[in-house]
C-alpha positions in Angstrom: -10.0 -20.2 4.7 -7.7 -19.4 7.8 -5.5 -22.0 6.6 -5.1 -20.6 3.0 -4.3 -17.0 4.8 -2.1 -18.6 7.3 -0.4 -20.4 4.3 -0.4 -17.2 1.8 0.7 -15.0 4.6 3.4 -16.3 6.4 4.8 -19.9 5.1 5.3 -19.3 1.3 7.0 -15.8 2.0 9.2 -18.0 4.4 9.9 -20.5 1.9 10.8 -17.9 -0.7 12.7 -16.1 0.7 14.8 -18.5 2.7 15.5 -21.0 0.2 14.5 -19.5 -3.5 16.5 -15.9 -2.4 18.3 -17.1 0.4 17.6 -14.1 2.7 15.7 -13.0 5.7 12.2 -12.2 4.9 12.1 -9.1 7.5 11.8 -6.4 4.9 8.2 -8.5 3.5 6.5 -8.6 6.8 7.9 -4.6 7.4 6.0 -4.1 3.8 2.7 -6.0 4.8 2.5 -4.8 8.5 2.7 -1.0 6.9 0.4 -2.3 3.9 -1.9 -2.9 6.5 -1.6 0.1 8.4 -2.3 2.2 5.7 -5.4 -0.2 4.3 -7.1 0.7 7.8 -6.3 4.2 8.1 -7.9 4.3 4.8 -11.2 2.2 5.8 -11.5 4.3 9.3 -11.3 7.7 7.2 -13.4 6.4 4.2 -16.3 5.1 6.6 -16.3 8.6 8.7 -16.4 10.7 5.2 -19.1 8.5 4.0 -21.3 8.7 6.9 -20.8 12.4 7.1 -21.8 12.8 3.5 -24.7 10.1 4.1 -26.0 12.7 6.8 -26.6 15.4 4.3 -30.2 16.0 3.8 -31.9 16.7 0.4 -29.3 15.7 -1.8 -30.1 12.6 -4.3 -28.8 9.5 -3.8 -26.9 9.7 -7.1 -25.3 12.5 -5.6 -24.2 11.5 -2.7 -22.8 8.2 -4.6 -20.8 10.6 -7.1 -19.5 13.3 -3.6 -18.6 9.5 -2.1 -16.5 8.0 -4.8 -14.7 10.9 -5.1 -14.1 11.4 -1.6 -12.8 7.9 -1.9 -10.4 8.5 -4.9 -8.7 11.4 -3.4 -8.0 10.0 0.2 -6.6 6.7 -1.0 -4.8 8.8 -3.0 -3.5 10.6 -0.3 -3.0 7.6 1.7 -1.0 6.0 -1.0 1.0 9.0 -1.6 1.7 9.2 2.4 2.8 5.9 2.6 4.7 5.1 -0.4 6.0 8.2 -1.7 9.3 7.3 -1.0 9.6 4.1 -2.6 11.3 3.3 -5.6 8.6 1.7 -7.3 6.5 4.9 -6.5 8.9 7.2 -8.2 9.1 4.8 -11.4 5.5 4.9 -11.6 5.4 8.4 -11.0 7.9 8.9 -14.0 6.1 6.5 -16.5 2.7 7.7 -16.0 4.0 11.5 -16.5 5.7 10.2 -19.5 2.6 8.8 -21.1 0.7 11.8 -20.4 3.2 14.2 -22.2 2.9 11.8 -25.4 -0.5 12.0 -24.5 -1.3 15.5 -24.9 1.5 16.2 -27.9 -1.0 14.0 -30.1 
């Protein structure tokens, strides 16, 4: 297992991008460090919402599954939108997904 990561993660980015691209894989490792980042900054505020809204007393479980997974919708939203806004695949997605929702609500 710590071979396939070690493989996955740093010697077939190095092998593509020096000899299939011919170019300095620096802005891959800048996109997975801050992949990363934002992957834990995620987990760390998804695990203290969740416990908060496990400590809640008389509310069903069912509930507090439903408060969860929306808790955990809107701050990897947020997350996302943090980290990425900028990016150019961001704003392409942005654009096609409004796209489809204005032909979506003319029908």
């Amino acid at each position: 297992m710590i071979s396939t990561l070690a493989t996955n993660i740093w010697w077939e980015p190095f092998v593509a991008y020096r000899y299939g691209m011919r170019t300095k894989q620096k802005g891959y490792y800048k996109e997975l460090i801050k992949s990363f980042i934002s992957f834990f900054i995620a987990i760390v505020i998804l695990h203290f919402s969740v416990k908060y809204i496990n400590g809640f007393v008389g509310i069903s479980l069912i509930m507090i599954l439903l408060i969860s997974a929306l808790v955990a919708t809107f701050v990897l939203l947020v997350v996302y939108f943090l980290f990425y806004s900028r990016n150019e695949e961001f704003k392409y997605a942005t654009k096609l997904l409004c796209s489809i929702g204005r032909n979506l609500l003319k029908k």
